[in-house]
N, C-alpha and C positions, 0 to 999 in steps of 0.2 A: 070649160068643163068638157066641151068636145070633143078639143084637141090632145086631155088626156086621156078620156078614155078611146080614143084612136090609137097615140103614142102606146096604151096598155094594149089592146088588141095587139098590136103589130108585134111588141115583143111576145105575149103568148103565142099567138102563130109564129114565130121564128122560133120561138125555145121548145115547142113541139112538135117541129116541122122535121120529116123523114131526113135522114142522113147517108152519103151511101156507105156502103161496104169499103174497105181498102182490098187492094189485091190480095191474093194469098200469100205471093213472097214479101211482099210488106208487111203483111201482119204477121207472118213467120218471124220476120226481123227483128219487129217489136217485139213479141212476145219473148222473146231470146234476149232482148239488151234489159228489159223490163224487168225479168229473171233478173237478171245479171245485175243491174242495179238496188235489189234487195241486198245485195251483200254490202254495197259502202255504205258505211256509219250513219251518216246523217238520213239517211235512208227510215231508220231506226224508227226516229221521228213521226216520219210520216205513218210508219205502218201505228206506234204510238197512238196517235191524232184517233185511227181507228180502232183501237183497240179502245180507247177513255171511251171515244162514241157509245161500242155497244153497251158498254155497262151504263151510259146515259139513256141509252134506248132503250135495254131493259128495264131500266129505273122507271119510265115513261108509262111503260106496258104496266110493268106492277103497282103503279100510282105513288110511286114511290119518291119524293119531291129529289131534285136533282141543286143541291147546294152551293154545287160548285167543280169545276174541272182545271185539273194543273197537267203542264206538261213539264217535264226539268230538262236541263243542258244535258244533263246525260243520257236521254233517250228514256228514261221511266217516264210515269202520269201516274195519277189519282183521279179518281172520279168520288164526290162526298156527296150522299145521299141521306137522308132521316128517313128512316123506319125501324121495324123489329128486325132485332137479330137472330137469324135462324129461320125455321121455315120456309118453303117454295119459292116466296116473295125473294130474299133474301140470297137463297142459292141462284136464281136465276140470273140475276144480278152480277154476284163475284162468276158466274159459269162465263155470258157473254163475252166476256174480253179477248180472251185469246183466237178463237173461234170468227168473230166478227170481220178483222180485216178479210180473213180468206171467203167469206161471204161477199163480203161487197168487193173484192178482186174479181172471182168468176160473175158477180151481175155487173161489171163495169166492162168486162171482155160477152159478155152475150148483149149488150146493147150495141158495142160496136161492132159487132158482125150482122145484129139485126134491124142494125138504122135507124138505133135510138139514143144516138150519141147523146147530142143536145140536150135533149130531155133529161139523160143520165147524169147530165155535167149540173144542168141547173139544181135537180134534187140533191148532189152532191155541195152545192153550193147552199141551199140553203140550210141543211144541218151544219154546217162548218156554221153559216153562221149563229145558228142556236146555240151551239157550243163555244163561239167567241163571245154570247153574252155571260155563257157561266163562267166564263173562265176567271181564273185566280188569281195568276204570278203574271207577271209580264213576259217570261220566254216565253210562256204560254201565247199571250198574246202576239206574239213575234212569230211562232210557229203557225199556229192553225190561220192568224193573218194573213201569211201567207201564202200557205191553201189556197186561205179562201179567194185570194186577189188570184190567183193562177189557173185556177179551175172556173171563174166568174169569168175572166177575161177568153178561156176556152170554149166557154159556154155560145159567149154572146158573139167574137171576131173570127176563129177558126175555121176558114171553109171546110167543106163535108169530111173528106178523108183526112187531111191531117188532124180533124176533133176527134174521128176514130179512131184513128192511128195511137193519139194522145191518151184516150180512156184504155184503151187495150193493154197500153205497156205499162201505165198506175194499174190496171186492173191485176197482169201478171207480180207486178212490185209486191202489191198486196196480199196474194194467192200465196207469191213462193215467201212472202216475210212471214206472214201465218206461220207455216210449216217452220221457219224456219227459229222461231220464236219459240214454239212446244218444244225440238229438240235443244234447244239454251237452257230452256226449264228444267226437263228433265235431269239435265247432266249439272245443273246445280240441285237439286233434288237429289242425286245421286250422292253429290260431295256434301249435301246436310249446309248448302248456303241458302238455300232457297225459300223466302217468305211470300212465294207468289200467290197469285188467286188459288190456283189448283193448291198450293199447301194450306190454305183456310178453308176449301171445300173437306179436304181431307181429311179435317180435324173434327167434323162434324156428323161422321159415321162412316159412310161410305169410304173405302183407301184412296189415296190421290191418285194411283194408275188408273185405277176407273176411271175417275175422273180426265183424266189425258186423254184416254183411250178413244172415251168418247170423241172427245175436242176434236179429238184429229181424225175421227172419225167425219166429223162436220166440213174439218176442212175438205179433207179427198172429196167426200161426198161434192159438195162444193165444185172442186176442179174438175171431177165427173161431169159434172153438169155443164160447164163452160166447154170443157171438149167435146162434149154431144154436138152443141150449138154447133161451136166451127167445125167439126166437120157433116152438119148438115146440110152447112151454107156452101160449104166448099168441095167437098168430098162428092157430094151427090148431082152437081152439075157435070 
């Protein structure tokens, strides 16, 4: 009984133990290829992975039982929840999705500037695996599995700067797929293809520009805040 709660101790202090900083032309680099890598496809996925999360997190917030989570081969998801239709509860729910990745992009780039890589990878690790028990379909399980095995394995073997390095450029992946996911929306919205979240909010009173507007409002906000961070850390030295 000792020696596991020893083994426990030792990973809590390692998984919350300060990280450093990477340089600034390193994490320029990152942040540029991590950009860069929200455009290829399988990319998709991942920001995906995040996108089901929030609407699982809001489900959580609103007491809203969480069903189940699918991801497909073609870069969609579903997130299936029991409760009423309409109301607060409900809106908050179908709003989270889009908005989320680029949330947890700029908190995964201000952890790694602030030395709280580890920590960041582990909390990222254990939602993945809250959401690999809900999950559904088997790519599902294929995808966020392997998440979850890449960002666990980051958490626990990556010395200091390259786990930084690593959350900075998923954090940028996720910042610029956000944005880059409202504008897809929109312009099937545009062309009358579109049965996204934002066109179920829209059917519901409010017009779905609002609705966008806001979103994307959340994201920038968001990246605002991620480039406060670095160039606090960086700029003001």
């Amino acid at each position: 009984m000792e020696a596991i709660w020893h083994g426990f101790t030792h990973a809590t202090e390692w998984l919350t133990s300060t990280t450093a900083a990477p340089t600034d032309i390193r994490l320029a680099l990152t942040l540029i290829v991590g950009s860069l890598l929200s455009l290829w496809r399988p990319a998709d996925k991942v920001v995906t992975v995040a996108h089901e999360g929030g609407h699982a997190l809001a489900a959580l917030v609103t007491r809203r039982p969480v069903l189940g989570v699918q991801i497909n081969s073609d870069g969609s998801g579903a997130t299936y929840t029991r409760g009423r239709l309409g109301g607060l509860g409900s809106a908050l729910v179908t709003f989270a999705g889009y908005p989320f990745p680029g949330i947890v992009g700029a908190g995964l780039i201000i952890v790694a500037v602030s030395g709280h890589s580890r920590s960041g990878a582990a909390v990222i690790a254990v939602a993945l695996l809250a959401m690999l028990w809900r999950t559904r379909n088997l790519h599902g399980w294929l995808v966020i599995g392997l998440c979850l095995a890449g960002v666990s394995y980051a958490a626990w073997a990556l010395p200091s700067e390259p786990l930084a390095l690593a959350m900075a450029g998923l954090g940028a992946l996720l910042l610029v797929g956000a944005g880059r996911d409202l504008l897809r929306e929109r312009q099937w919205r545009r062309s009358g293809r579109s049965d996204s979240d934002i066109s179920i909010l829209g059917g519901r009173g409010l017009p779905a520009s609002l609705w966008w507007t806001v979103m994307v409002g959340v994201v920038v906000g968001s990246g605002w805040l991620a480039w406060e961070q670095v160039t606090q850390e960086y700029l003001s030295i």
